[in-house]
N, C-alpha and C positions, 0 to 999 in steps of 0.2 A: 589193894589186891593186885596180884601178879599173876603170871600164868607161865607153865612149862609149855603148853602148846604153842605154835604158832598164830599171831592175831592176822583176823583179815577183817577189812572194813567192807562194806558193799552199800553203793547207793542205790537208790530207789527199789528197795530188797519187801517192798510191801503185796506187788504179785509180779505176772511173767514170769521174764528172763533173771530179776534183780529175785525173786521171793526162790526161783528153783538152784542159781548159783547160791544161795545161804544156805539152804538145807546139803547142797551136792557140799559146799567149802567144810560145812559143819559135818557131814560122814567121813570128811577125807583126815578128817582130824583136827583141823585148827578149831582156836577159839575168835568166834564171829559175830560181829558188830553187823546188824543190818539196819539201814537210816530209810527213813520215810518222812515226808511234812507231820504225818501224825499217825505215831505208832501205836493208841492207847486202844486200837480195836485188833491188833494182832496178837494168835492165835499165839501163846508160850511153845518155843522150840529148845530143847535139851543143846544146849554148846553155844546157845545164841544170846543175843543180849540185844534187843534193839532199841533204838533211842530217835527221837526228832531230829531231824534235819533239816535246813533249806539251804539250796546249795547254789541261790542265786545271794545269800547274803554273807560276806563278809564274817559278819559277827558270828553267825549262824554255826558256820564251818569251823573258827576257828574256836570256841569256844568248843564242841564236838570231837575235836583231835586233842585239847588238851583234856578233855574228860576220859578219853580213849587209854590217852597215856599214864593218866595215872591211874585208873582201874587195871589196868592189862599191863602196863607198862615198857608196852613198843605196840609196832603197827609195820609186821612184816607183808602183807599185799593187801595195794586198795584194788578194789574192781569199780571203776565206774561205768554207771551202770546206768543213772537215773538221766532220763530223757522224756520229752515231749515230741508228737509228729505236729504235723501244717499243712493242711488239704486246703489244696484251693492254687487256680493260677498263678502263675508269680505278681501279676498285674494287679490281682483280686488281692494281695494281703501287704499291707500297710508298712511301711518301717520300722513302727512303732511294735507294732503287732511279729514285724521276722526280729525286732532286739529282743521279744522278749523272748522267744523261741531259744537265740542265740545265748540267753542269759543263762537258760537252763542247761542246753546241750554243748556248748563251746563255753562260756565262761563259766559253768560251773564245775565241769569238769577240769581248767584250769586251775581254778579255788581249791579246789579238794588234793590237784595233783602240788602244788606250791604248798601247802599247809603239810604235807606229808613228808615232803623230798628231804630238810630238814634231820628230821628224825632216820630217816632212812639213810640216810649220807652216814651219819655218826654211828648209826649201827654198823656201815660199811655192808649193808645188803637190803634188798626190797624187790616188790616187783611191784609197776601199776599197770595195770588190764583195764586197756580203755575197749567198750561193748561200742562198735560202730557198725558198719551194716556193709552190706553190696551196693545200699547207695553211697557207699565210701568212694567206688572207682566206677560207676555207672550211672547213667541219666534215668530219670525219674519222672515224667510229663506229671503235672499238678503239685508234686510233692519238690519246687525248686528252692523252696527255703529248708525244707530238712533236710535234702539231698546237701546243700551248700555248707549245712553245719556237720553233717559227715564226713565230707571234703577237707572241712578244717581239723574234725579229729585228725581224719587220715596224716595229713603235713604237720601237726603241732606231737602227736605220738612219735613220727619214725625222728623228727629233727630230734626229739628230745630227748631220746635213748641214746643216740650218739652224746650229746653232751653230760649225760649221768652214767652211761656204761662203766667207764673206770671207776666209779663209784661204789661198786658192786650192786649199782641200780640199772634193773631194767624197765622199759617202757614196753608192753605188746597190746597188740589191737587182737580183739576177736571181733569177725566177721558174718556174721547171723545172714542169710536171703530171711525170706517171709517166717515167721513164727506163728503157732498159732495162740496167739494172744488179747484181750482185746483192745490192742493196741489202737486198732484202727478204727473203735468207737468211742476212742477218748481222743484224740487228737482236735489240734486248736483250728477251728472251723474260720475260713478267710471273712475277714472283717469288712470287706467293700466286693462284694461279688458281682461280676457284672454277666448282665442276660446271653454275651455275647460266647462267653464260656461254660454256658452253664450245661446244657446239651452234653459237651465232651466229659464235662467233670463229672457228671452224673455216671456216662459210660466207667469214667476212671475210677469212680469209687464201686461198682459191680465187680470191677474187675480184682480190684483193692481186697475187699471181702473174701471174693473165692481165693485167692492166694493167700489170705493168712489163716484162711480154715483149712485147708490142704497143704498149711506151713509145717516145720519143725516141732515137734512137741519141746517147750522152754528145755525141760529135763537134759536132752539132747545139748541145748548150746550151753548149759549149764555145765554140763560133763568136758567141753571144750577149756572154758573160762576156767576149772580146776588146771586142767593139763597145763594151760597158759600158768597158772601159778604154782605148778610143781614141778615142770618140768626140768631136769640139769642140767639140758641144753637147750635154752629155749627158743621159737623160733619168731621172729620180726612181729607174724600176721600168724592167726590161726581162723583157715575156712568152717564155718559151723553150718554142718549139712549140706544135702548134694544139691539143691539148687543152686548155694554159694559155689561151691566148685566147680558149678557148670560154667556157669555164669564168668566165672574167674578165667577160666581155659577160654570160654568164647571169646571173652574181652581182647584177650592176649594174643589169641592166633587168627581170629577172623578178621578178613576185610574191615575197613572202619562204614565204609558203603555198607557191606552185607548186616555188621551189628546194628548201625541205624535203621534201617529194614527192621529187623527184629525187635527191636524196642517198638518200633511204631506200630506192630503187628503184633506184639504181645500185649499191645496197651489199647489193640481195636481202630488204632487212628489211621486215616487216610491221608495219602499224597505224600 
């Protein structure tokens, strides 16, 4: 089976920012692949098609893109989408425990963007929409291993659109501040926690909480993440909601003294 529509792929499309970009990609008109570890409790959506994924494996992924291509028969934009967060001081979580963070958020979104390029090269057009955050270009107190794998989207998206540009492939980041998801009751809880942080972490997650209940509604960054993939001119980085762009302007124009103040003061910490 083939399709006159446009295909988009979207990862971790089971709720959030991943379940409200499937429904937003699928009104705008394309035909939409949404992947989750296990899709057999989701709710049937008219334009959608979703399927299993793990995008920490190899097999997983690649076996998934040639499913894709021969039902649909191309895969004009991925949105990667699907991530894991990491509460707890950088001290408090293990190596073992920030690889596998990194497996999810930085090499899977790797896996998914390499298994695609391919097909998108020979079509001579593509777009992939990698979902990073405002911990992309900002500090994070407790959250220093998801901040560091958004760091890496950040420099592994912008290098990588320059070298697939001429391709008629582009790479764009969208950029989410707090969403209200519950993101931040699933995150992978630090595996060696020590007493001597525990005081601050505790403040850090109060604070965690009121910022993603007072976040973006998904729908919102969802509406970004289409523009990312239809736009004719499309731009590097798209900011999703006005915390993001506050955030963005402060970073840019303010003192580096006066930002760090502000972080330490929006996060409750002293000195």
């Amino acid at each position: 089976m083939t399709t006159s529509r446009p295909v988009a792929l979207v990862t971790g499309a089971s709720s959030g920012i991943g379940k409200a970009a499937t429904l937003a990609l699928a009104d705008a008109g394309f035909q939409v692949i949404g992947t989750s570890r296990d899709t057999s409790r989701t709710t049937p959506v008219e334009g959608v098609t979703f399927l299993d994924l793990d995008v920490t494996s190899d097999e997983s992924v690649a076996n998934l893109v040639e499913q894709v291509i021969a039902r649909f028969g191309r895969i004009d934009v991925l949105v990667n989408n699907a991530g894991v967060g990491a509460n707890g001081a950088a001290e408090e979580i293990s190596a073992d425990q920030a690889q596998r963070v990194f497996d999810v958020n930085v090499f899977g979104l790797m896996r998914m963007t390499r298994a695609v390029l391919p097909r998108m090269r020979a079509q001579g057009r593509g777009r992939i929409v990698n979902v990073s955050s405002v911990g992309g270009f900002v500090p994070n107190p407790f959250m220093a291993v998801y901040v560091s794998t958004k760091h890496a989207v950040e420099g592994y998206s912008e290098s990588l659109d320059h070298e697939v540009r001429e391709h008629g492939v582009r790479v764009l980041r969208v950029q989410p501040g707090p969403v209200n998801t519950p993101f931040d009751a699933n995150q992978v809880q630090a595996d060696t926690p020590l007493e001597v942080y525990a005081h601050r972490r505790r403040v850090f997650e109060e604070v965690m909480r009121e910022s993603m209940r007072g976040g973006e509604d998904p729908a919102a960054v969802a509406k970004v993440i289409v523009a990312a993939a239809t736009d004719a001119k499309p731009k590097p980085r798209y900011l999703a909601g006005s915390t993001a762009a506050r955030v963005a302007v402060l970073r840019r124009i303010a003192p580096s003294r006066v930002f760090d103040r502000g972080v330490r003061r929006l996060n409750r910490m002293t000195g």
